[in-house]
N, C-alpha and C positions, 0 to 999 in steps of 0.2 A: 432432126433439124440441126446442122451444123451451128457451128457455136458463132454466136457477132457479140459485137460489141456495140453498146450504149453509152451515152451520158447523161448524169445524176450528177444534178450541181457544177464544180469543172472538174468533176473523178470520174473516169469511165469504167464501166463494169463492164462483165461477160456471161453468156447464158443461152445456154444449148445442151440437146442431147447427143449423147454418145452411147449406142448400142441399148437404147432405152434409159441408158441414164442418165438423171437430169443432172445439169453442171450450172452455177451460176454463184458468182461473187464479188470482186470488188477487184481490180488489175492496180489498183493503189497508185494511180497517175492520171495525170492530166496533158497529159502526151496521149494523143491519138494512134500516131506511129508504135509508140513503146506498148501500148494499149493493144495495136491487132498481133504484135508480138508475141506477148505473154498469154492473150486467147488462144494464140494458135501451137505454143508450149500447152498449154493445157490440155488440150485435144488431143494432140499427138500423144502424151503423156497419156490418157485415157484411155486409147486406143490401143497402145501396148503393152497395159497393167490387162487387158480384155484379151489379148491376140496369144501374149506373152508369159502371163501371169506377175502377180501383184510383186515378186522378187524384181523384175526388169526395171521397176520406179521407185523404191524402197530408199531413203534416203535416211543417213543416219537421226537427223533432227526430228521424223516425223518415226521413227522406233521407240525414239526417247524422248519423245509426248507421249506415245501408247506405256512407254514403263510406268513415266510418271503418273499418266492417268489413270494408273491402273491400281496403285497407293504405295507403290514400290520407295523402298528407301532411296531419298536422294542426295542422299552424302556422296561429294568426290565429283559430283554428275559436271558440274559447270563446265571448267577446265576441261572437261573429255566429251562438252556439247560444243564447246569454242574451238575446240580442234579438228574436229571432224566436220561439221556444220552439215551441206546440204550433201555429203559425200554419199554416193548409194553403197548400201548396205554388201553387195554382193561385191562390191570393188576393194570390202576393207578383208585382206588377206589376214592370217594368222601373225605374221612376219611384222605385216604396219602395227597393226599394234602392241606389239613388244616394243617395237621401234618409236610409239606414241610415246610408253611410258617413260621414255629416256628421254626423250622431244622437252617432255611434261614437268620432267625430275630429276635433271640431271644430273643433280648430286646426292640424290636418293639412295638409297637399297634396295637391294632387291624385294623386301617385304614391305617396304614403302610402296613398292612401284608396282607391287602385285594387288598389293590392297584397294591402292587409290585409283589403278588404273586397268588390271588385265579384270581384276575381279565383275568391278562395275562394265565395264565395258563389254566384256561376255556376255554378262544377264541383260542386257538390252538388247542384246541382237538375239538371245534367245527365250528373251521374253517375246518378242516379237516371231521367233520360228514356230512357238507354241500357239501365235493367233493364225500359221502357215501362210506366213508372209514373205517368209526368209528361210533357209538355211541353217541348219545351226551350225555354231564353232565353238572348237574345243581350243583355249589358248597355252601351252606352256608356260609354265611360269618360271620364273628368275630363281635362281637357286637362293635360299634362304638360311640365314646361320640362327639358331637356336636356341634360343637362353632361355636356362630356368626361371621362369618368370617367378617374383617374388610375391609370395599371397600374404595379405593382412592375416593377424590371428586374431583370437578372439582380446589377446591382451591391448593389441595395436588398440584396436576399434573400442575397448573401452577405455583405454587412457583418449582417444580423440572425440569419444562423445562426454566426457567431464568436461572439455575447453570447448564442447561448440554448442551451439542456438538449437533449443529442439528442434525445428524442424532441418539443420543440417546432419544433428544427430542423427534425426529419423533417416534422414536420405541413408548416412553412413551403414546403420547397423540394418535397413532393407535391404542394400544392396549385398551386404554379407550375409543375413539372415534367408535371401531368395535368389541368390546369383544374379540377380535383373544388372540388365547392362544402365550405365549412365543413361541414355537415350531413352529406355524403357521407362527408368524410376522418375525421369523427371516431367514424363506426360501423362504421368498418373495424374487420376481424376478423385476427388471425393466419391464419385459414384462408382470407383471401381476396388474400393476399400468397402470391408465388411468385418468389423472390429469384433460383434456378437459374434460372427463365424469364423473371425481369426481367418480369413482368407484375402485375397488380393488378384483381380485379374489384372494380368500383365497379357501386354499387348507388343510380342516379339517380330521388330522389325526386320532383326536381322535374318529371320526365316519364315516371317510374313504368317507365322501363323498365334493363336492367343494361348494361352495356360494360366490355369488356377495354383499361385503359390500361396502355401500355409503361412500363417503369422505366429512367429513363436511368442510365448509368454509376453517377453521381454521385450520385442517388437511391435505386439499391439498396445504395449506402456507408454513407449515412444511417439508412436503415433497420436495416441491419444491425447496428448502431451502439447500437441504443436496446435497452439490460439488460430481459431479460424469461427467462420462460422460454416462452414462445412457444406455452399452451395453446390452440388453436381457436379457443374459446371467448372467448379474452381480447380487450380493446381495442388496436390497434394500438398508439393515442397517446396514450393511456388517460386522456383527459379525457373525463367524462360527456357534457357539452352545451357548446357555443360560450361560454356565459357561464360557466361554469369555466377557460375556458381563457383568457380576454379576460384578466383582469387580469396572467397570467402574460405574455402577446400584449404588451401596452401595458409592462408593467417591460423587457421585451426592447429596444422602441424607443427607451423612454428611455435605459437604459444605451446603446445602441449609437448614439447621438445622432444618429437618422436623421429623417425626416419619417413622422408618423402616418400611416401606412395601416390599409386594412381588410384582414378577412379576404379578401375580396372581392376585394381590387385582385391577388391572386396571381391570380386568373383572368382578370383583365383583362388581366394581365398575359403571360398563357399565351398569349391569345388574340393581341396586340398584335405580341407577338414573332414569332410566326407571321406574320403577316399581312408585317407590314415584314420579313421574310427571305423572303417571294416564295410564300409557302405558299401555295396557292389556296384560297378561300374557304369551299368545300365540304371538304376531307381539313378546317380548320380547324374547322370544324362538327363535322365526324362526332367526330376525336380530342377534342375537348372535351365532346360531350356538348349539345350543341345541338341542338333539335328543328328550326328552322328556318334555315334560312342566311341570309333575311332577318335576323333579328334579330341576327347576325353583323354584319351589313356595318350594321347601321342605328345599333348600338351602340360597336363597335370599329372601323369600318372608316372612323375620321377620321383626317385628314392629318399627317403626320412634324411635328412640330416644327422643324427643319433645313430654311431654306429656301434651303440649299445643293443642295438634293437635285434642284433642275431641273437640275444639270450632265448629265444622265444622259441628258439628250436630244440632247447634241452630244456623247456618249463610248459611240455606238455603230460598228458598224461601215459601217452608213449615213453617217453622219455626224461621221465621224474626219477632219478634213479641214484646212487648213492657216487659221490665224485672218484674219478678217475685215479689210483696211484700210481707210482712207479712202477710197480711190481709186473711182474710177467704173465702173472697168474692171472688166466682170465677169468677164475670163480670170484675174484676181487669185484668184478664190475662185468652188472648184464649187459654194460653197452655190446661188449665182445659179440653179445646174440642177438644182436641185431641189424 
């Protein structure tokens, strides 16, 4: 049955089948004209997702319903749903959007403009190629400049939990004690804290998948620390979002007259620590929450600062050996023999 049009109340709807399948919803007007209009986009529309496959109608807005509905993080999303809107998917080349994130940020960086815009924008078109509805695309990204990101130590984080509120403390010294990103630690639930097991599931947005981090000693003191009554339901650290917590964040460092860090630098800081106490590269990945171990070793895994630290290559058991003199003679020193 071809599709027609009705009215309900003065809003005309439409409803019909196409190739068996049934169509019927609301043409959101009280325009007749505009009403057999959008019936007949529809049809046509149905017809071609049928004839053509579901790529021929794929519209950026109705990708990035499917991301969202699907629990995907939607940070960045707005701004890159306002730009694009009902664009079909198959029209948005590799080139538009590089071209978007300049559109979007034009006074951005390039790792601004990779994050907020190529990054998210990718994963919707292929999160959508993975329901094979689309295409996928691979986007180049903005060349990117590189800085040693600076990690909290353990000394930071204990001068900044004497100046703050348990449960800011707590936030502090979880995020350093389990790498969890800001986003992660502040949707922790009471029900995903288990103090008796010193464990904590963390629920990783950033790669959509969950992990069990350890609570050290000193972490489940913390915790246990912060006044609640400890419903399920409730927030660990009971800040809504990162920018509720930021200004509390920033009075804590001034009082404790330490150097500005980010939320951010406690995972850097997680990871750093690790790394410089011999942890191998991979347990450091996995316990952090890292998808790849490249991006471990390409991000944290630059050089000590201490460039005392070569003594390490003559205070083995190889090479414990009696020090070097002037002398010619190599029976002076086994180094000669080796």
């Amino acid at each position: 049955m071809p599709i027609t049009i009705y009215q309900r109340g003065s809003t005309w709807h439409y409803r019909g089948t196409v190739d068996g399948r049934r169509l019927r919803g609301s043409c959101k007007t009280t325009c007749k004209i505009t009403a057999q209009r959008i019936a007949s986009e529809i049809e046509t529309k149905a017809w071609k997702s049928r004839l053509d496959g579901p790529k021929e109608i794929l519209t950026f807005a109705q990708a990035a319903m499917l991301y969202r509905a699907a629990g995907k993080s939607t940070r960045f999303l707005e701004p890159i749903e306002d730009h694009w809107k009902n664009t079909l998917v198959k029209n948005i080349s590799k080139g538009a959007i590089k071209q978007s994130a300049i559109t979007l940020y034009p006074n951005c960086k390039g790792a601004t403009r990779n994050r907020q815009v190529i990054v998210p924008t990718q994963a919707i078109i292929n999160h959508a190629a993975e329901l094979e509805l689309c295409n996928r695309i691979a986007v180049k990204r903005f060349p990117e400049t590189r800085k040693i990101k600076e990690p909290a130590t353990l000394d930071w984080v204990t001068r900044f939990t004497e100046h703050a509120s348990p449960h800011m403390a707590a936030l502090c010294l979880f995020m350093f004690g389990t790498g969890a990103r800001i986003s992660e630690a502040i949707n922790l639930r009471w029900a995903d804290i288990d103090l008796s097991g010193a464990t904590a599931l963390i629920r990783q947005t950033k790669i959509s998948t969950e992990r069990i981090a350890h609570l050290q000693p000193a972490l489940v003191a913390a915790i246990a620390n912060i006044k609640s009554n400890r419903n399920d339901a409730e927030k660990l650290f009971k800040y809504s979002s990162r920018d509720s917590a930021r200004e509390v964040w920033n009075a804590v460092i001034k009082r404790a007259k330490i150097q500005h860090l980010s939320y951010h630098s406690c995972r850097h800081g997680f990871a750093t620590t690790m790394l410089h106490n011999g942890i191998d590269v991979v347990t450091v990945a996995k316990m952090g929450g890292w998808k790849d171990v490249t991006e471990v070793v390409r991000t944290y895994g630059h050089a000590m600062r201490d460039n005392t630290v070569t003594d390490v290559i003559f205070d083995t058991k190889l090479t414990q050996l009696k020090p070097i003199t002037g002398t010619s003679d190599c029976k002076q020193s086994k180094i000669s023999n080796i």
